[in-house]
N, C-alpha and C positions, 0 to 999 in steps of 0.2 A: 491728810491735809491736801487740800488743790491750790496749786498754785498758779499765780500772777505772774506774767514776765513783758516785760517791755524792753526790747533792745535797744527802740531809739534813744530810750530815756536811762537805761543801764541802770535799769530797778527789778527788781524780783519779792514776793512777798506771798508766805503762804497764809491761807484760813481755813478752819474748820472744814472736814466733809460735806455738814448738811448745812453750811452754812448756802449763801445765793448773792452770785451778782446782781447790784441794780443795772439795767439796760442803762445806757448812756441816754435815752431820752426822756427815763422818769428818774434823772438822778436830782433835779433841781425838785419836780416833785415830792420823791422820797424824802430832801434836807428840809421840803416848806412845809413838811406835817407839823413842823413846830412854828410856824411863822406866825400862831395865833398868840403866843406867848405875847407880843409889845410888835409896834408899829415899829421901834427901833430893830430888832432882831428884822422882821419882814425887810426892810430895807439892808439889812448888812446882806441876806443871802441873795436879796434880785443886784447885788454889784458885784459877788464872792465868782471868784473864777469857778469853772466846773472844774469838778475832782475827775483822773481821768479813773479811779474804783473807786466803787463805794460796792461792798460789802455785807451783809448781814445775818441775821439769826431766822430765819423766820417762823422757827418752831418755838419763840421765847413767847411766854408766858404774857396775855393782853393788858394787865396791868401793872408791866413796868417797860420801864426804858429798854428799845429795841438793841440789844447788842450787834456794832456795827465798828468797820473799818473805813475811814475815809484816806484818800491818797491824792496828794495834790504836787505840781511841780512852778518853781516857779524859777525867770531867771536868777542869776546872782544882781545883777543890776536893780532889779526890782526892788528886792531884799535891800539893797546899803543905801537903795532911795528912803528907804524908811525908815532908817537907823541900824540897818544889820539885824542878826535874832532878836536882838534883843528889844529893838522898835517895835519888832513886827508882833512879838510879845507881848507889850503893853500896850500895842492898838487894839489887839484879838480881846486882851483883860478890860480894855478900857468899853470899847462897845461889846463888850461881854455883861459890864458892870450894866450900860445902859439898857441893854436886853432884857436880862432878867433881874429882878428884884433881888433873889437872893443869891448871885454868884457870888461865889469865894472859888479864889487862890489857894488850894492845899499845899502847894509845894511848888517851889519852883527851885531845878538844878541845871545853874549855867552851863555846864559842863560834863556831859555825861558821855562815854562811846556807847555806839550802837552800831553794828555792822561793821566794824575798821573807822568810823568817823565819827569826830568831834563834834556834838553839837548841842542840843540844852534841850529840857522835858520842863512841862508846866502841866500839874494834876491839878485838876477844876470841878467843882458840881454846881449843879444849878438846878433848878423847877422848869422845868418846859410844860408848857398849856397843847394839846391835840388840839384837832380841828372842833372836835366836840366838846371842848372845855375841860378834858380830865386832866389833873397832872399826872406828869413825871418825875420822879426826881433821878438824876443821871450824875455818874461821874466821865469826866472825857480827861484824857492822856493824851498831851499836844508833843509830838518828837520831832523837831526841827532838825536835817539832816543836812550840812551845806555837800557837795561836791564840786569838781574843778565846773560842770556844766549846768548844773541844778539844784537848787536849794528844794529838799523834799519836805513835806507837812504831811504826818501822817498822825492820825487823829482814832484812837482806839477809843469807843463808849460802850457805855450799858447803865443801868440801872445802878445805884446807888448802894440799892438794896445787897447787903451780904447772901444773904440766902439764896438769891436768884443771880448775882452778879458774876458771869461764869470768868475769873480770876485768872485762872490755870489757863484757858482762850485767849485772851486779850493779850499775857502774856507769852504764851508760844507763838503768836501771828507777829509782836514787838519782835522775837528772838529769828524770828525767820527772814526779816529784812535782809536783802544783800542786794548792795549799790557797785556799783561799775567809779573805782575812784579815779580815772583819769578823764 
């Protein structure tokens, strides 16, 4: 596995060997290959702050959903302007819902540890449209992580599909998070 590490932000997070960073300047790129999906989605991602990794597969198979790791920090203030996790939850579900036609909520657990910290997971799938009109169908794993400096969102997907949907990845990159709690 290679690993992520950010000190200013006191985050750590491994992925895959053959997996590949997105450069920082095709990461809005990379997230807008969906933005043909609904004019709603296109606009939640041109106002979504940039993730400082986004991650991926790029040896995954061209007919399904790219398996990929997003990582985003945001302040605590930010966060309890919106209602704390759990606002920031059902704005993400709510123009989630507007986005795609067929999003569903799989699961949502208020309360989960991850790394030493308290914080809540929401499993979701949806149909994403390419630029060329194929779909996808994706499941994504939302980990909201608070800490004393940063509220983390880190966002595990791929494809929907069992057979192609590499399980055992998604979660050792979850199990490898390690946040800095003071």
């Amino acid at each position: 596995m290679q690993t992520y590490k950010n000190d200013v932000l006191g985050f750590n997070i491994s992925y895959p060997d053959h997996w590949s960073v997105v450069p920082a300047a095709w990461i809005k790129k990379f997230m807008g290959r969906a933005a043909g999906t609904s004019e709603k989605l296109s606009e939640c991602l041109a106002k979504d702050g940039q993730p400082f990794l986004v991650a991926h597969d790029p040896s995954a198979p061209v007919h399904v959903a790219i398996p990929s790791v997003k990582c985003q920090a945001y302040i605590p203030a930010a966060i309890a302007a919106v209602g704390g996790i759990t606002g920031i939850l059902s704005l993400i579900s709510e123009q989630s819902q507007q986005a795609f036609p067929d999003f569903k909520v799989l699961d949502y657990v208020p309360e989960c540890l991850i790394a030493g910290v308290k914080g809540a997971r929401m499993a979701t799938s949806m149909t994403v449209l390419n630029p060329e009109g194929e779909e996808f169908h994706g499941k994504s794993d939302f980990y909201f992580l608070p800490t004393s400096k940063f509220v983390f969102l880190v966002a595990v997907s791929g494809t929907s599909d069992p057979k192609f949907r590499p399980e055992q990845e998604l979660m050792n990159i979850v199990r490898s998070i390690r946040l800095e709690h003071t």
